[in-house]
Residue frames as qw, qx, qy, qz and C-alpha x, y, z in Angstrom:
[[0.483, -0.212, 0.645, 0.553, 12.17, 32.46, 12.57],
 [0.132, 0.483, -0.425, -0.754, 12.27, 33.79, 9.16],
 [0.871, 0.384, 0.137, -0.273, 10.51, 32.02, 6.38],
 [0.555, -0.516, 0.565, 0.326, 12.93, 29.33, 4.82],
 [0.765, 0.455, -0.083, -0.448, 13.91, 28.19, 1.34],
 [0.930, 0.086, 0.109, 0.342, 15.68, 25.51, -0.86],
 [0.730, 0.444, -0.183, 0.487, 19.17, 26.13, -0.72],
 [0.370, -0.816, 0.256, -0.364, 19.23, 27.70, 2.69],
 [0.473, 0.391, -0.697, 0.372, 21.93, 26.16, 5.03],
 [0.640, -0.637, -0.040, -0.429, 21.52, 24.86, 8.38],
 [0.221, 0.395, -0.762, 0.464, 23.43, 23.99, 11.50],
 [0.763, -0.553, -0.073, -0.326, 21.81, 22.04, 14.39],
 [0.520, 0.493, -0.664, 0.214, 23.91, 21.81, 17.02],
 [0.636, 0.131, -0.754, 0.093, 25.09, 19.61, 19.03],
 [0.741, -0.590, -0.175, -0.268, 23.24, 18.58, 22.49],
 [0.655, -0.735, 0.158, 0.078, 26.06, 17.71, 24.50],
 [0.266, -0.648, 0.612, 0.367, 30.12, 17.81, 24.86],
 [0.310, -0.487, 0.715, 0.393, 30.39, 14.98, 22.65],
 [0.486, 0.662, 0.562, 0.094, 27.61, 15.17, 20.02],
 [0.219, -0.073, 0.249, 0.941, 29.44, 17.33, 16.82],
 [0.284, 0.450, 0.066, -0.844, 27.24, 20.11, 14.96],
 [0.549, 0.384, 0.708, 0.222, 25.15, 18.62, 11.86],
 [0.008, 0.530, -0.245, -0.812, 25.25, 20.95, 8.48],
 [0.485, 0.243, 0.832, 0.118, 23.20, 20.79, 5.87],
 [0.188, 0.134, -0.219, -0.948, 21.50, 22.61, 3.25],
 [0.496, 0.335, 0.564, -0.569, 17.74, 22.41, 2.75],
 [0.144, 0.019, 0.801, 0.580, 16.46, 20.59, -0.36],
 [0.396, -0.552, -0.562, -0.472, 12.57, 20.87, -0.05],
 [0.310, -0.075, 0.308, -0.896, 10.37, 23.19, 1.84],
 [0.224, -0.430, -0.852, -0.197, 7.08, 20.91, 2.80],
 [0.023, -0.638, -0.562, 0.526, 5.24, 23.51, 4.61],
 [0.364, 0.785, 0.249, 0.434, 3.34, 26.42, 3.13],
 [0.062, -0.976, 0.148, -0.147, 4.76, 30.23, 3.01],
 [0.435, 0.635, -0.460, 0.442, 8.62, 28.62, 3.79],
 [0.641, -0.526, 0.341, -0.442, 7.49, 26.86, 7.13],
 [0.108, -0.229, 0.967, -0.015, 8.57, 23.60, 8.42],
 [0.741, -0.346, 0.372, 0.439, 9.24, 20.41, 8.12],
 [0.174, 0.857, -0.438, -0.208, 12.19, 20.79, 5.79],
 [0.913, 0.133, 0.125, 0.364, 14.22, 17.62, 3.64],
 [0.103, -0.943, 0.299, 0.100, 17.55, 18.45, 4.68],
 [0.973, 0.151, -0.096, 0.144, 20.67, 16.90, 3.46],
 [0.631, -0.745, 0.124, 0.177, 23.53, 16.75, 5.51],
 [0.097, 0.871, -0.444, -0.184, 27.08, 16.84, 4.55],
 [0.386, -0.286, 0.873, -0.083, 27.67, 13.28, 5.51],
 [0.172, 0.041, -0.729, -0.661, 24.65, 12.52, 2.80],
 [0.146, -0.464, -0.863, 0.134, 21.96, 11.23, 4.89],
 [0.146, -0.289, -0.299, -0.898, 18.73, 13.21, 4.42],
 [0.215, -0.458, -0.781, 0.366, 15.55, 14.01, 6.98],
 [0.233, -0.767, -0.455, -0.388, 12.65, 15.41, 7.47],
 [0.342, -0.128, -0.504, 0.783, 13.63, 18.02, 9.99],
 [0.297, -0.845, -0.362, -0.260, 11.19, 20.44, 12.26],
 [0.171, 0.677, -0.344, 0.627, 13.40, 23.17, 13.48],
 [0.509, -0.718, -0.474, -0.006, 13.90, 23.43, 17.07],
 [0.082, -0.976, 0.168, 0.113, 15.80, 25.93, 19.82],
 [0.595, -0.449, 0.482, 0.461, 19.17, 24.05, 18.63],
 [0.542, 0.439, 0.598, 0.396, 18.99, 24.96, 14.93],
 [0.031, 0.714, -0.049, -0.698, 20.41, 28.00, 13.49],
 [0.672, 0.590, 0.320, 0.312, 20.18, 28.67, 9.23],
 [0.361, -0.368, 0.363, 0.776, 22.52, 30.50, 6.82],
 [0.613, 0.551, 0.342, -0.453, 20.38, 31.98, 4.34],
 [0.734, 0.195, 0.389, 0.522, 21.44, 31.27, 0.65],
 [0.244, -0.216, 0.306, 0.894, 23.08, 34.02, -1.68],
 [0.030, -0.146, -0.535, -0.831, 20.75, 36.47, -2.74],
 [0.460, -0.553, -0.694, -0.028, 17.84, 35.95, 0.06]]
């Protein structure tokens, strides 16, 4: 995976039939060079320390 920044989007989705997709948009890069973890804040408002994994795809932001 690409290096990430603030204002990138992200989708982790959903493990099974009846777990939806989570969307969010990255607020803070804590790793160096644009690595994880990532403070992500979701759509729903609730924010988290996230460490990508294989269920996590990103939208990059405008202009990246």
């Amino acid at each position: 995976m690409s290096a990430l920044q603030q204002g990138d989007r992200i989708v982790i989705r959903g493990r099974t039939v009846e777990t939806s997709d989570r969307h969010g948009e990255i607020i803070e890069v804590k790793g160096a060079d644009g690595q994880p973890p990532y403070r992500v804040r979701f759509d729903d408002g609730h924010e988290s320390i996230v460490f990508p994994g294989g269920d996590f795809s990103v939208e990059k932001a405008p202009g990246t």
